[in-house]
C-alpha positions as CSV (number, residue, x, y, z in Angstrom):
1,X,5.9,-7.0,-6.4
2,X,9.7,-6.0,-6.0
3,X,10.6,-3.0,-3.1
4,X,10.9,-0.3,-5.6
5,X,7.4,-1.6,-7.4
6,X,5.7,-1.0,-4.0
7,X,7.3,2.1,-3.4
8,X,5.7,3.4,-6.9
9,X,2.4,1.9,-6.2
10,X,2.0,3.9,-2.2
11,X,3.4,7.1,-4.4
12,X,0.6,6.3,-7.5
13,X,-2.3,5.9,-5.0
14,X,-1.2,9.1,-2.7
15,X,0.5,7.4,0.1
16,X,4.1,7.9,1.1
17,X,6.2,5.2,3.4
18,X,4.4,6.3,6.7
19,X,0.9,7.1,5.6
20,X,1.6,3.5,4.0
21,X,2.2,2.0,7.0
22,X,-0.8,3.8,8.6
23,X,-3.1,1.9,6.4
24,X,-1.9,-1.2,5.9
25,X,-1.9,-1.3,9.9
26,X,2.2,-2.4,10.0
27,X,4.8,-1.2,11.6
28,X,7.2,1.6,10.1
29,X,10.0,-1.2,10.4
30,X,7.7,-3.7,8.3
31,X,7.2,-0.6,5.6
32,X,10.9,-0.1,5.4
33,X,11.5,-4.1,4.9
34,X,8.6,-3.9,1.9
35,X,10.5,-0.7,0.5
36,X,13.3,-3.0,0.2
37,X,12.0,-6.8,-0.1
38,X,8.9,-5.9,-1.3
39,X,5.1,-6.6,0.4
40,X,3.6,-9.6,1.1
41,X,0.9,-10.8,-1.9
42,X,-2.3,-9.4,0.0
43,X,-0.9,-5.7,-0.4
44,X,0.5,-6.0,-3.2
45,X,-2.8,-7.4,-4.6
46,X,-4.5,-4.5,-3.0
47,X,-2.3,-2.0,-4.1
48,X,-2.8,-3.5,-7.8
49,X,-6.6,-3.2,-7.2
50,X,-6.7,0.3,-6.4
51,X,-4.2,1.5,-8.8
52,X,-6.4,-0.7,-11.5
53,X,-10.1,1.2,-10.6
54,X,-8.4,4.1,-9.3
55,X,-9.3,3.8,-5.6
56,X,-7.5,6.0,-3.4
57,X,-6.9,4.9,0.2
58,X,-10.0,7.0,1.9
59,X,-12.2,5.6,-0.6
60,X,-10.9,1.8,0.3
61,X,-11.6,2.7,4.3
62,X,-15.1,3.4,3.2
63,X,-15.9,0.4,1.6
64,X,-14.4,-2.0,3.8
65,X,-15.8,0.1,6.9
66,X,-17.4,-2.8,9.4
């Protein structure tokens, strides 16, 4: 997933570059480098998952609540 890929993905699910950051737990300096560079493969692979079953991001906390 390319920078600008990701940044459609947060926009699709409802997130924008901070709340992004918020839930992937990183820093807003990490979510500027994936804006640009692109995630690593376990975000993007989460991001596609979401966007695929339609999951938005509350609906992810719930499910993977410990």
């Amino acid at each position: 997933m390319t920078g600008p890929e990701y940044l459609a993905a947060i926009e699709h699910v409802g997130l924008n570059q901070s709340k992004a950051g918020v839930f992937f737990g990183a820093h807003e300096q990490t979510g500027r480098r994936w804006a640009a560079n692109g995630p690593p493969e376990s975000v993007a692979m989460l991001l596609r998952l979401m966007i695929r079953c339609e999951y938005t991001p509350d609906q992810v906390r719930k499910l993977t609540a410990v």
